[in-house]
C-alpha positions in Angstrom: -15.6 -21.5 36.6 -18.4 -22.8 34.3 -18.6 -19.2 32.8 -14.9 -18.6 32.5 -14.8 -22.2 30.4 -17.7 -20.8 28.6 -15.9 -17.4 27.4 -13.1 -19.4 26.4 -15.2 -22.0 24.1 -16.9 -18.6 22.7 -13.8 -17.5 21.8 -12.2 -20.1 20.1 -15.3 -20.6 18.3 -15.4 -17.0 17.3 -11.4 -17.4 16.1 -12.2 -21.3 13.8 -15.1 -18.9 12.0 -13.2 -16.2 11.0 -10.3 -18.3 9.7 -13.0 -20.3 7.9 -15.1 -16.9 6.9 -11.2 -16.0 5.5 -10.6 -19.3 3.7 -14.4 -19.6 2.4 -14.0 -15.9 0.7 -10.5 -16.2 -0.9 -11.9 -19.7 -2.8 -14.8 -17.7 -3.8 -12.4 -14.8 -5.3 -11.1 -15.2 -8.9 -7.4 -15.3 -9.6 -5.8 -11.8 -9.3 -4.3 -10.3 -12.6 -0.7 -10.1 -11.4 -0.7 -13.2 -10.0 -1.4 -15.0 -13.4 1.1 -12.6 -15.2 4.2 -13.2 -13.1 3.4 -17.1 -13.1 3.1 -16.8 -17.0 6.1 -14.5 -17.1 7.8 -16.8 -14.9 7.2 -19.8 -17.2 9.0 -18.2 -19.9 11.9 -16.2 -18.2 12.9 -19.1 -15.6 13.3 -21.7 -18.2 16.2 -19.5 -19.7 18.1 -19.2 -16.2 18.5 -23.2 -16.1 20.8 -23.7 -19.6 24.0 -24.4 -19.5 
């Protein structure tokens, strides 16, 4: 019973450092090139769609 618990605690230990590993490396990466492009593009384009 005590190891079963154990496992279990291991495991959703292991799971909360990977999603942190994951969320520590994507802060650390710069922006991505398209990302910025279509969000400037988008600035530009979008404010056309809303005239009347």
């Amino acid at each position: 019973m005590l190891a079963r618990r154990f496992t279990i605690v291991c495991l959703l230990l292991s799971l909360f450092g990977m999603f942190f590993a994951i969320l520590v490396a994507e802060a650390g990466r710069p922006a991505r090139s398209w990302d910025v492009a279509s969000s400037n593009a988008c600035r530009f384009v979008c404010v056309n769609h809303f005239r009347p």
